[in-house]
C-alpha positions, 0 to 999 in steps of 0.5 A, a space after each residue: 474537810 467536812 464533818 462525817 455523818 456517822 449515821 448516830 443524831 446528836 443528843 439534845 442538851 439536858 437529856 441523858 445522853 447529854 446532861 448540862 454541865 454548870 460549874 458554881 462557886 456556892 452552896 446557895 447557888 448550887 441549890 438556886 441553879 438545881 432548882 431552875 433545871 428540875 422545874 424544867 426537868 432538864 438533866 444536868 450535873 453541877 459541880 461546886 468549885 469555889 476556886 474556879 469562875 462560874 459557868 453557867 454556858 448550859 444553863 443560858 442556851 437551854 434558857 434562850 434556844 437560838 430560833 431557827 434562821 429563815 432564809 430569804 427567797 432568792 431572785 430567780 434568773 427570769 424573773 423581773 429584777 427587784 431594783 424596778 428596771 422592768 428587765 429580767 434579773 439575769 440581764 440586769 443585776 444579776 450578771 
């Protein structure tokens, strides 16, 4: 089963609603990965836990946002087929 639309959007990552979360193992990255967010004036909460493995997940997809993909126009039924046959796409590759 699908995902059900509960009419609410999806907070944007580094808002308020949704403040990255950055797990570092130092007090000088803490203050070196602080710093990238506030130039951006991206929100966030980074917790400092030398036992565990840098995470920084957030931090990277609010660096490199995925660009949008675009769709190719599809072949319409009656159009001439685009392998040079000259017959119409419905009667050639398309069947």
């Amino acid at each position: 089963m699908g995902k059900i639309f509960n009419g609410k959007k999806t907070a944007r990552l580094g808002t308020e609603m949704k403040p990255a979360v950055v797990n570092v193992q130092t007090e000088e990255r803490l203050k070196e990965v602080a710093s990238i967010f506030e130039e951006n004036g991206w929100k966030y909460t980074i917790e400092l836990e030398p036992e565990k493995p840098e995470d920084t997940t957030d931090l990277e997809r609010l660096l490199n946002p995925t660009k949008p993909k675009i769709a190719e126009k599809k072949v319409g039924r009656n159009e001439p087929c685009p392998c040079g046959s000259g017959k119409k796409y419905k009667t050639c590759c398309g069947k």
